[in-house]
C-alpha positions, 0 to 999 in steps of 0.5 A: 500500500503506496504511493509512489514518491516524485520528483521534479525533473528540470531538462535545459537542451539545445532547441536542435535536439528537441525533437529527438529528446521529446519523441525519445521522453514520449516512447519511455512514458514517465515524465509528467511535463509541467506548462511553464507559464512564466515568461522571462525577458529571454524565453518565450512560449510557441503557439502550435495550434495550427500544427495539431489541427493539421495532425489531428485532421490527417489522423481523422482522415486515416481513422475514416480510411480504416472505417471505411476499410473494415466496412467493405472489407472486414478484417478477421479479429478476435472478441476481445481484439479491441481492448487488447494493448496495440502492437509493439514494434520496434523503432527501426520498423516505427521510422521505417513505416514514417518514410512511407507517410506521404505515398499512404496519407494519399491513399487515405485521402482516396478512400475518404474521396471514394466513400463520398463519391459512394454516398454522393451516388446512392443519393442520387439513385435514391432520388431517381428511384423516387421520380421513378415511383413518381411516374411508374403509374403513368407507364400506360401513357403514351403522350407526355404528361405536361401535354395539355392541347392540340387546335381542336382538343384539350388534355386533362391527366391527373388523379380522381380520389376514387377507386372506380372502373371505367365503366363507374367513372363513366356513368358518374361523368354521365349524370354530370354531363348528361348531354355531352359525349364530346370526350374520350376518357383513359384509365391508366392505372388505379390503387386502393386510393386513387386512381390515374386517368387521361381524358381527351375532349373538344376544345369548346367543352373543355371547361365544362368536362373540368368543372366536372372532373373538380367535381370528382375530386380531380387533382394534376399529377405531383411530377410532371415530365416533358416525355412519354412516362415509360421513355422517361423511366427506362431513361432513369433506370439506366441512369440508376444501372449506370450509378450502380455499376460505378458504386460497385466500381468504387466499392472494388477499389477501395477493397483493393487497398485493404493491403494498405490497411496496416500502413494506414493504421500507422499514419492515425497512429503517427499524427496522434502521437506528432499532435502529443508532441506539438502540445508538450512543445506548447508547454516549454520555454524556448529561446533561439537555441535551447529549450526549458521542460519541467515535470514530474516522474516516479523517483525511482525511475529518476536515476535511470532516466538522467543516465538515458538521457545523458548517454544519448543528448548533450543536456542538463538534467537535474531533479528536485523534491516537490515543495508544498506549493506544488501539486504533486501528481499521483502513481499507487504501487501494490501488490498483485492481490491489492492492485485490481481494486485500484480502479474503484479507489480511482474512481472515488477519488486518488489519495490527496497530500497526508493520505495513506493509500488505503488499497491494501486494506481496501482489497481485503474488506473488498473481496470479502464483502462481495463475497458475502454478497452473492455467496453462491459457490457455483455462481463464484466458480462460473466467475472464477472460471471465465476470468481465468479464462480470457486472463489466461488466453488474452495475455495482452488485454490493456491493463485497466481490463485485466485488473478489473477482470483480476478483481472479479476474479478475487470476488469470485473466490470469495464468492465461492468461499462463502457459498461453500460455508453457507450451502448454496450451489446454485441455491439448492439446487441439488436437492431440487435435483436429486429430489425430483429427478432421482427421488434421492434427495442429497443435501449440498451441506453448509460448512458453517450455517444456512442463512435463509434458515437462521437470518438473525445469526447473519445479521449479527455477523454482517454487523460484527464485519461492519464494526470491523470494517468501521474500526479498521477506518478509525485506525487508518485515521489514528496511523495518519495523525501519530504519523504527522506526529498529532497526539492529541488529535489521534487521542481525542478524535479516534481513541475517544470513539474506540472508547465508546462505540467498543464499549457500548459493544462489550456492554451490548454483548453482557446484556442477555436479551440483546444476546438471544435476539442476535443468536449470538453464541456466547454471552461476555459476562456482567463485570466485563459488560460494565467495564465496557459500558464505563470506556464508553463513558469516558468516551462520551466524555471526551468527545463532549468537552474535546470535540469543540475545543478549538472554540474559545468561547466555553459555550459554543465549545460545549455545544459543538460538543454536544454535536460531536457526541451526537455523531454517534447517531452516525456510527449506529447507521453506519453500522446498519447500513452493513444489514445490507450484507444479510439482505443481499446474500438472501436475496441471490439464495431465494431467487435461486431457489424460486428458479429451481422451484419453477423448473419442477412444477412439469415433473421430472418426465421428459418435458419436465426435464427440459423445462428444467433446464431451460428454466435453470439456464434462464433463471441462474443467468439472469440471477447472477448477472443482477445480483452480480451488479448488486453486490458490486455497487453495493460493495463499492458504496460500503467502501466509499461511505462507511469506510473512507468517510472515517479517514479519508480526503481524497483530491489527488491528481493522477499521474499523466505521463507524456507518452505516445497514447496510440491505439494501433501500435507502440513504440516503447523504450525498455529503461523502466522494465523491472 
């Protein structure tokens, strides 16, 4: 349990070999670079905004390419091929691939160009497919639709709302025009709402024939084309023939250059990692030869890196411990147990200046909770088995992954830990089993006690892990304040606590009503239990004339007192709060059972059995994967409130190393391995 000690790191060098020393500082990746914002008469600062956006377009455009790529020509990848680290390649291959950046950033610019063109043209066929659905009901017409007269005759074509045949269209056209037969009527084509029609009259009862069409609701077409429809349509089909064969065309050349798929890989990496660069360079100070940076790193890769340094640049490097106004940037260290919770620790908040890195701790009450949690042995074997699995067959899974997975693989363990000593493989299912199926009921036997048979006994034991779990808090807080050498306050702030939370415990345990409604095993004798009960006075005592003692007034100090006392209101919800250990464990034990329960009621012939079973892989699916989250929120919210609010500030900064942040390949130095 630590966090790593920092250096400040100073490096003067030639403006010349600036471009060597940062790429050289952004393979290795342990150098922290400040933004020098003074400014002296001599040294000035370089706008490079202009230089990103170009870089970060260019890598824009390359990671488009690749898209586009992987559209027409997918490349074959594993599951878990996308949160594996990027592929390590040497810096001979790395400059080796940069000679070739500009013959590919062309080809990246012509798939990009493709692509568009595709779009442009399934666009364009899209909106000639429409004025084909358009016109596709006028096919039967052998004039052009914006044909309106001749010297004798007048054309109407359009659209009546009704679903008629000729012969209804021409009665309802006769009773409006009963003396009239001076016109031709054509039905074109018709659908369930309308239908399309071409009438022909004589010029001088052209007004009469519309006022009779409006009648019927008569409507001009929506597209009007100067040709014959079905000419216009074969014209637009061969069109749409013509856009597909150059879709396909495209389409056939950008596949062409799925050879090309790595090199373009490289050129999103390249500008990326020159964009890292150009905004490190914004953050030094420069004159017209040399160059100032100023950082942090790891003080125990300080010695490693000045010998690098000076072995390969003519520089000047020194090192330096942070002073109090600096803020210092944060790296935990633990072991191989501890390390996987780092992320939740992260995700709450890093260790601030004075905190201790409570990860070590943390782990062991972090497992062991969520154990308690789900506390099904088979449930903790399933998670066991599939992290072991991709931890063991993805050896390169980027190192925020595999801690999560190394943490459920923990929590797995004890899942299964707790599942072995309350008896539940599946809940019960293998009585259910045994019992429905083979009329031989066998009972998977509980190592120590079966909460769902004795619940009280349980919640006195999540309340004594929460005491723990409490007083574990109080002594972290107690090491902090003896560390910076505050006796007093370790004194009058936590011991005064251990006084009366404990003793109220001890006396709690001497008093036998308590006793038997906790299913407790023993009972302390009286003597002990008013030892006890006096700590706790003097307890009390303490906080109420200590807690305010900063206040000179002798009545605002008595009342904060008081306040302070009544903080024990807070360590009693606290400590209930770990009820939800006994409620959660419960709950993945009852909803196990009900799916059991369910998977019998067809009996134990053959559909019974396949009922079973579909039932058993649906249920216990579902059942761990919500009593899965449960725990884990649950478990975090135990650590984040009860835990580290008896100790712990939090605020620090993480560690943001100048490093090439690439998702396709790495470009590493080896001075940091161990």
């Amino acid at each position: 349990m630590a966090v790593l000690a920092m250096k400040k790191v100073n490096i003067c060098a030639l403006k010349k070999d600036r471009k060597s020393i940062l790429e050289t500082l952004q393979r290795i990746g342990i150098v922290e670079v400040s933004n020098l914002d003074f400014e002296q008469k001599f040294f000035c600062k370089i706008d490079t905004m202009n230089m990103r956006s170009v870089f970060e377009k260019n890598s824009l455009i390359a990671k488009e390419a690749l898209e586009i790529i992987e559209k027409y020509a997918p490349e074959e990848a594993s599951f878990f091929s996308g949160v594996c680290v990027p592929k390590e390649i040497s810096k001979k291959e790395y400059y080796s691939f940069a000679n070739g950046i500009d013959k590919t950033m062309p080809v990246a610019n012509e798939i990009v160009n493709l692509y568009r063109s595709i779009n442009d043209k399934n666009t364009k066929i899209n909106q000639i497919n429409k004025q084909v659905e358009l016109l596709i009901d006028w096919e039967k017409l052998d004039v052009p639709m914006n044909f309106a007269s001749t010297k004798r005759t007048k054309a109407f074509i359009g659209t009546l709302p009704q679903n008629l045949d000729d012969l209804s269209l021409r009665e309802l056209l006769s009773e409006l025009l009963p003396d009239e037969d001076r016109y031709d009527l054509k039905i074109l084509n018709k659908n369930d709402n309308q239908i399309f029609v071409f009438v022909l009259c004589h010029i001088s009862v052209a007004e009469k024939i519309f006022e009779a069409l409006r009648t019927l609701g008569f409507a001009w077409p929506i597209y009007i084309t100067d040709e014959i429809p079905k000419i216009k349509i074969n014209s637009f089909l061969e069109q749409i023939n013509e856009l597909e064969e150059q879709v396909k065309f495209d389409i056939e050349k950008i596949k062409s250059f799925k050879v090309k798929r790595n090199a373009i890989k490289f050129i999103a990496d390249y500008y990326d990692i020159r964009s890292q660069k150009y905004e490190i360079i914004s953050k030094l100070l420069h004159t017209k030869n040399v160059f100032l940076l100023s950082g942090f790193v790891p003080e125990k890769y300080a010695k490693k890196l000045e010998l690098f340094l000076l072995s390969k640049f003519n520089i000047m490097i020194e090192f330096d411990d942070p002073g109090k106004e600096d803020e210092i940037p944060v790296v935990l260290q633990n072991n191989g147990f501890s390390s996987p919770v780092e992320g939740v620790l992260e995700s709450y908040s890093l260790p601030g200046k004075g905190d201790v890195d409570p990860t070590s701790v943390m782990a062991i009450f972090y497992y062991f909770l969520f154990g308690m949690m789900l506390s099904d042995a088979a449930y903790g074997l399933i998670i066991v088995a599939a992290c072991s699995f991709v931890l063991l067959k993805y050896k390169n899974l980027k190192w925020g992954l595999k801690k999560a997975l190394k943490m459920f693989l923990f929590c797995g363990i004890s899942t299964a830990f707790w599942g072995f000593l309350f008896g539940s493989f599946f809940g019960d299912a293998i009585e259910v089993i045994s019992t429905t199926f083979f009329n031989k009921p066998i009972i998977f036997p509980a190592l120590w006690f079966v909460p769902l048979n004795e619940p009280m006994r349980m919640l006195a034991f999540s309340f004594g892990v929460g005491l723990a779990h409490i007083f574990t808090g109080l002594f972290l807080q107690l090491y902090e304040l003896v560390r910076d050498k505050k006796f007093s306050y370790a004194f009058y702030d936590v011991v005064s606590w251990y006084f009366l939370i404990g003793g109220l415990v001890v006396y709690m345990l001497s008093v036998p009503m308590i006793t038997e409604m906790l299913v407790t095993n023993f009972i302390l004798p009286q003597f002990v239990g008013e030892i006890g009960l006096s700590f706790a006075g003097i307890g009390a005592l303490l906080i109420l004339f200590t807690a305010g003692r900063e206040s000179k007034n002798p009545f605002k100090r008595f009342l904060k007192g008081v306040y302070g006392l009544y903080g024990v209101t807070g360590y009693l919800s606290d400590v209930l709060s770990y009820s939800r250990l006994l409620a959660l464990g419960l709950a993945t034990g009852v909803i196990a059972q009900v799916f059991n329960k369910m998977g019998t009621m067809a009996g134990n012939g053959p559909f019974g059995l396949i009922l079973f079973l579909i039932v058993f892989l649906v249920g216990h699916t579902m059942n761990i994967a919500i009593n899965l989250l449960g725990a884990y929120v649950h478990t975090n919210r135990l650590q984040f409130v009860e835990f580290f609010g008896k100790f712990y500030e939090g605020g620090g900064r993480k560690f943001s190393p100048f490093f090439a942040n690439t998702k396709y390949y790495k470009i590493k130095e080896d001075i940091c391995d161990e």
